[in-house]
C-alpha positions in Angstrom: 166.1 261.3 -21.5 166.4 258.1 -24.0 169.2 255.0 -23.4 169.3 252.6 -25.3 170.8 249.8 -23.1 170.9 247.1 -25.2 174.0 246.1 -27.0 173.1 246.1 -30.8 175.4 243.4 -32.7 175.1 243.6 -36.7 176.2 241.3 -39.0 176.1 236.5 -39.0 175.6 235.7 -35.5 178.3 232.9 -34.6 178.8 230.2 -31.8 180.9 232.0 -29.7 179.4 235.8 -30.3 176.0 234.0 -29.0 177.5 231.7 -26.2 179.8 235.7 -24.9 175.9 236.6 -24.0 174.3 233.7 -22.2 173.6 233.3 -19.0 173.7 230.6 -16.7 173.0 226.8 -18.0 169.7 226.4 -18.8 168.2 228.4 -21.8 165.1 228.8 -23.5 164.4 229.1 -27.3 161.5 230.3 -29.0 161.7 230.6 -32.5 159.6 231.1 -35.5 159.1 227.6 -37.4 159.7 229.1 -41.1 162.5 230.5 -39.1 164.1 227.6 -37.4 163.4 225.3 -40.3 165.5 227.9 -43.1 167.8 229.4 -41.3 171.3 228.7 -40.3 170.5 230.0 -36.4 169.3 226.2 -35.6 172.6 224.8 -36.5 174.2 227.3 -34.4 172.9 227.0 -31.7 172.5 223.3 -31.9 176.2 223.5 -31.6 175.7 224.6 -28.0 174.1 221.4 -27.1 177.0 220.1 -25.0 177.5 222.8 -22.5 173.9 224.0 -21.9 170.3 222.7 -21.5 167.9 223.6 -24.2 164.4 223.7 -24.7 163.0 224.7 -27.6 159.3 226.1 -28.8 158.2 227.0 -32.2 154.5 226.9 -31.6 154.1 230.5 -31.0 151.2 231.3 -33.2 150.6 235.3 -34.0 149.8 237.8 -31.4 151.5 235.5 -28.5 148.2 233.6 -27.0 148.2 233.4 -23.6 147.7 229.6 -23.9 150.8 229.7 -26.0 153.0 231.1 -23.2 151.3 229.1 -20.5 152.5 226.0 -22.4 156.0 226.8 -21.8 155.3 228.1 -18.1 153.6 224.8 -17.3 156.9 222.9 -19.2 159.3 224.7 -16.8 157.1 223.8 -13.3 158.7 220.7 -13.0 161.9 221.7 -13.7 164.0 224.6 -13.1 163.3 228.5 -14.7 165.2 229.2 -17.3 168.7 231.7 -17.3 168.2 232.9 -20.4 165.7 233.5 -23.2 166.5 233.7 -26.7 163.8 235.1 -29.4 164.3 234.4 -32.5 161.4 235.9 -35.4 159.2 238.5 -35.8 157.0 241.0 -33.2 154.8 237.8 -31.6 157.8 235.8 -30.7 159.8 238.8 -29.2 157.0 239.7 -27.7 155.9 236.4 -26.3 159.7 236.1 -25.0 159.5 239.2 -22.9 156.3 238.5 -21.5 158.3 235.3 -20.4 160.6 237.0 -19.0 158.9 238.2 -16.2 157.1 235.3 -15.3 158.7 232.6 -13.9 158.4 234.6 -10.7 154.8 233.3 -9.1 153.1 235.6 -11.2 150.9 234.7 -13.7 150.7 236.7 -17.2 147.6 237.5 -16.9 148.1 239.0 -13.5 150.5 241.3 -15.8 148.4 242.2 -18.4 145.1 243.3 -16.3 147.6 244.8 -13.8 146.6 243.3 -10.5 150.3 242.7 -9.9 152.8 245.4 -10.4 155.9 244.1 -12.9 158.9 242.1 -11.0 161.9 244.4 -10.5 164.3 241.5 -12.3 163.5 239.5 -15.1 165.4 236.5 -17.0 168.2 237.6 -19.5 167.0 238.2 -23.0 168.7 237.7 -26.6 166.5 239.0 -29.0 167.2 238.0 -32.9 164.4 239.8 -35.1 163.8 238.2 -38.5 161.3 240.6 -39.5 161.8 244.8 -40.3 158.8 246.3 -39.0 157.7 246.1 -35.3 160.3 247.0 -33.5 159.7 244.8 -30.5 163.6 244.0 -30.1 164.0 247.7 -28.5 160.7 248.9 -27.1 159.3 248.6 -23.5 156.1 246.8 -24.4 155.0 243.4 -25.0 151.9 243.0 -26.9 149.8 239.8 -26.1 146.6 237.8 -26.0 144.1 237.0 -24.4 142.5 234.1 -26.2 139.9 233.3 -23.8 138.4 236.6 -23.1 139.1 237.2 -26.7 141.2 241.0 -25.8 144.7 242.1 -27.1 146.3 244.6 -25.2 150.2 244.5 -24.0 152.4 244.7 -20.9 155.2 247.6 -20.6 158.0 248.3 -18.8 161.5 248.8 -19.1 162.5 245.4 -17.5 161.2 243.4 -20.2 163.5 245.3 -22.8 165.8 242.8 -24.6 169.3 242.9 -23.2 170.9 241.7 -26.0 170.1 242.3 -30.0 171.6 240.7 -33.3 170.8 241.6 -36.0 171.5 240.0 -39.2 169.6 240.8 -42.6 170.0 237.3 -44.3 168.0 236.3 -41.3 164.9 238.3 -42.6 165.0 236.8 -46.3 163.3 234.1 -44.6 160.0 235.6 -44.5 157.8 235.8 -47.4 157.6 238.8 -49.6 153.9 239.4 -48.4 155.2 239.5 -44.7 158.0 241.5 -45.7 155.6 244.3 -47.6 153.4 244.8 -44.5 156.0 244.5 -41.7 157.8 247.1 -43.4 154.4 249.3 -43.4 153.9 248.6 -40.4 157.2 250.2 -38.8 155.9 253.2 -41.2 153.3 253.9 -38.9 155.4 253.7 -35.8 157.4 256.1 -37.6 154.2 258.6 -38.8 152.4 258.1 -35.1 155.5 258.4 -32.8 156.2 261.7 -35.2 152.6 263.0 -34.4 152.1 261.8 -31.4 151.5 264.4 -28.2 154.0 262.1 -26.6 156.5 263.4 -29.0 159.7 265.4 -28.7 162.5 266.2 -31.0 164.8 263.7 -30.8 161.6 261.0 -31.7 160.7 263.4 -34.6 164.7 263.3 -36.2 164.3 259.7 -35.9 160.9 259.6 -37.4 161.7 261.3 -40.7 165.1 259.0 -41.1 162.5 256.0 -40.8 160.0 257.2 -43.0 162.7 258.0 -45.8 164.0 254.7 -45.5 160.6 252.9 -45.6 159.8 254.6 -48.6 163.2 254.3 -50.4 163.8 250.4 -49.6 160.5 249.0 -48.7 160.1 248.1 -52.7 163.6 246.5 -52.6 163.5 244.9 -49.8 160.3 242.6 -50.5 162.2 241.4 -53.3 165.0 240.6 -51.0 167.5 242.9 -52.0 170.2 242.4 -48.8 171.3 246.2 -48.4 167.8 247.3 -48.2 166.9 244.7 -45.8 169.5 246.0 -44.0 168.3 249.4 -43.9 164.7 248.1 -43.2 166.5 246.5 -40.4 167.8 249.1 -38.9 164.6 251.7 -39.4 162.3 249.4 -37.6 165.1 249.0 -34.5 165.2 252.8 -34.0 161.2 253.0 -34.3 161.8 250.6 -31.1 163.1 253.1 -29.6 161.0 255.7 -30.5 157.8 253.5 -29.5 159.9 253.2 -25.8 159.9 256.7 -25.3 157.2 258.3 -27.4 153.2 256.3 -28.7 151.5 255.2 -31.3 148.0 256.7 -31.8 144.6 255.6 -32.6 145.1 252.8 -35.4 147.4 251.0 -32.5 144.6 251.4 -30.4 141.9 250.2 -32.9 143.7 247.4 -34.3 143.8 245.7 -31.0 140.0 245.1 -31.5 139.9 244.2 -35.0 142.8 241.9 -34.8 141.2 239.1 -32.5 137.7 239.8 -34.1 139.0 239.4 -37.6 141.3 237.0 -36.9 144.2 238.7 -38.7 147.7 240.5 -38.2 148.4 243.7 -36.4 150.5 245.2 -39.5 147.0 244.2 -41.9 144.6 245.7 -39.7 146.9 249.1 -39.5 147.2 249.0 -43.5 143.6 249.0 -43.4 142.9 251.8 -40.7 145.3 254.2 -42.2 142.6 254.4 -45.2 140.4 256.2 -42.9 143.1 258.1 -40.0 145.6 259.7 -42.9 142.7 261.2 -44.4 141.4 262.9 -41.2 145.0 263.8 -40.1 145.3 265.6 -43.5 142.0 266.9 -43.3 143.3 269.5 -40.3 147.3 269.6 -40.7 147.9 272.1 -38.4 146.4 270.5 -35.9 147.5 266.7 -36.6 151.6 268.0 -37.3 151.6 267.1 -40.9 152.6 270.1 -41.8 155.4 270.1 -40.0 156.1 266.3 -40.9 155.8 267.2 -44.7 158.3 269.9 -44.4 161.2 268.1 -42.5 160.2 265.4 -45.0 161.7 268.0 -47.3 158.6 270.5 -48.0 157.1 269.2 -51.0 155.8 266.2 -50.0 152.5 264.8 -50.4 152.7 261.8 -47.7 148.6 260.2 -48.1 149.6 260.2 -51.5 153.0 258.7 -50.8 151.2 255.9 -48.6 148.6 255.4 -51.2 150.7 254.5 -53.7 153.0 252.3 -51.9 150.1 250.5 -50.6 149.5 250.1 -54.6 152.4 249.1 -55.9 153.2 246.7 -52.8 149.7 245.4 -53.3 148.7 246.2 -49.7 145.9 248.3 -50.2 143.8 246.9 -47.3 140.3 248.0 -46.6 138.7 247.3 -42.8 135.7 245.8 -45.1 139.0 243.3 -46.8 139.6 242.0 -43.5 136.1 241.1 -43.1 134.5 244.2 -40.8 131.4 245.4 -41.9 129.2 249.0 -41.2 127.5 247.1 -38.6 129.8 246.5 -36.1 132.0 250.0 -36.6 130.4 251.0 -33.2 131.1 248.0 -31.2 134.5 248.3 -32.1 134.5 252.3 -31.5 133.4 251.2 -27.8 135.6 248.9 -27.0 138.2 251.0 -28.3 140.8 251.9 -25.0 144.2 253.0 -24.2 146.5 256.1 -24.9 143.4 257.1 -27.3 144.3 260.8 -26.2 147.9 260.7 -27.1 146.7 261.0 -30.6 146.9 264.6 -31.9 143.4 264.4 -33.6 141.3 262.2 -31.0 138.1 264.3 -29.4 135.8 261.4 -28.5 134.4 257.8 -29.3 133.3 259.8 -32.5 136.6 260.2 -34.0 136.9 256.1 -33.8 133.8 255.9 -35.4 134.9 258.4 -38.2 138.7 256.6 -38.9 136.0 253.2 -39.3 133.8 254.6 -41.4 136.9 256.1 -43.6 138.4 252.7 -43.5 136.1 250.6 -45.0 
């Protein structure tokens, strides 16, 4: 069975629309900088001001550092927890907001994430404003965070740390630049591909697959030169590949990127751009097997999709390599092996030699 609980408002978020959804008095913000500094949100909500007590972070840096949320944990000892979180950017901050969430409770975050605590039956309201079309985050159960002193990326999950409350305006994601822009919006193509593929999969995820890939590939171009209605349809792809990454999973360039990120020291979308080099290729090498056939043909029969993500890769000037973002032959088997997860949720996976394969592809 899929819900989606949250209420989904489209269109310029306003005082009193926002202030309809807040709870209690004291509220958090986190926001991206570019975000806060460009947009008209912190005028808006500076406007609240006189009825409630705000605090306000934009130092969330990418990938949501542990150190990064602990700073705000460590603001609120002294003081009371917050009634309400608002997020306000891309994938990081509404992720770093939900791992908040749950954890003004005595528990610490990292008890979450290496699961010696089990994940609090409440959790502190969320308003979730995405300013990027790509991740998702605003409607899926996980929260993907890091570790930045044992140096690991992984996530929390559960349906409690779901937003309860989305807006969604597409001004709001002209903010970002154009680069941003191109590889957010290839990144929710993957959620779209892998939740499509994935053994996790049912109808219902496929349906919503295929809209999402349409989309991506019809006003992805447009949308990176901040054309509104395709931001707008960009928009509300990567929301419903929130759902679909609730109730279905990603596969094994999700899994991978999680260990090239932190070694590379770059983005989750850039590290996925790079691994589908090497994972298209061996899905299309067996498409029986992998469900591209079946993809191609609700796609509308005669499509070619590695060459359809090729050449968007080329004419968005995307076309990452694992060897661009500074991997090299040497360490594809370190990264194999440390390699864990839902590895087996993906439709082609047989061992630790399949990783090594999509590396040695990817380069």
């Amino acid at each position: 069975m899929i819900q989606i609980k949250p209420s989904i408002h489209y269109g310029k978020i306003k005082k009193e629309i926002l202030k309809s959804h807040i709870f209690g008095k004291n509220i958090l913000i986190i926001s991206s900088k570019t975000v806060w500094e460009k947009s008209y949100l912190s005028s808006v909500i500076g406007q609240l001001s006189d009825k409630y007590i705000l605090k306000i972070y934009t130092h969330i840096q990418p990938n949501a550092p542990f150190s990064d949320l602990q700073k705000i944990i460590d603001d609120y000892k002294m003081d009371v927890s917050p009634d309400t979180i608002i997020a306000i950017g891309g994938g990081s901050i509404i992720d770093a907001a939900k791992a908040l969430s749950v954890s003004f409770q005595n528990i610490s975050i990292a008890d979450l994430f290496y699961k010696i605590k089990p994940m609090p039956r409440t959790s502190v309201k969320l308003i979730a404003i995405p300013t990027t079309a790509g991740t998702g985050a605003e409607l899926s159960f996980g929260a993907i965070i890091y570790d930045d002193v044992k140096n690991i990326k992984g996530g929390i999950r559960g349906e409690i740390i779901q937003p309860n409350i989305v807006f969604i305006d597409a001004e709001l994601y002209r903010t970002a630049p154009k680069k941003l822009i191109s590889e957010v919006g290839f990144d929710c193509l993957t959620h779209a591909i892998e939740t499509y593929v994935s053994l996790k999969s049912d109808a219902l995820i496929r349906y919503q697959s295929v809209a999402a890939i349409k989309t991506v590939f019809t006003f992805l171009p447009n949308a990176v030169d901040g054309d509104l209605n395709a931001l707008k349809n960009m928009a509300i792809a990567s929301s419903m590949m929130g759902v679909n990454l609730a109730y279905s999973s990603t596969c094994l360039p999700h899994r991978i990127q999680y260990i090239i990120g932190p070694l590379t020291n770059t983005s989750h979308a850039q590290g996925l751009i790079a691994l589908y080099k090497g994972w298209i290729k061996l899905i299309a090498e067996n498409k029986s097997k992998s469900g591209l056939n079946n993809l191609e043909y609700d796609l509308g029969g005669r499509v070619n999709l590695v060459d359809k993500i090729h050449k968007l890769k080329e004419d968005l000037n995307i076309n990452y390599s694992i060897s661009t973002l500074g991997v090299n032959e040497s360490q594809i088997e370190h990264i194999a092996e440390k390699t864990t997860g839902s590895v087996q949720n993906d439709p082609i996976y047989i061992s630790n030699e399949t990783i090594i394969k999509i590396l040695k592809e990817s380069v």
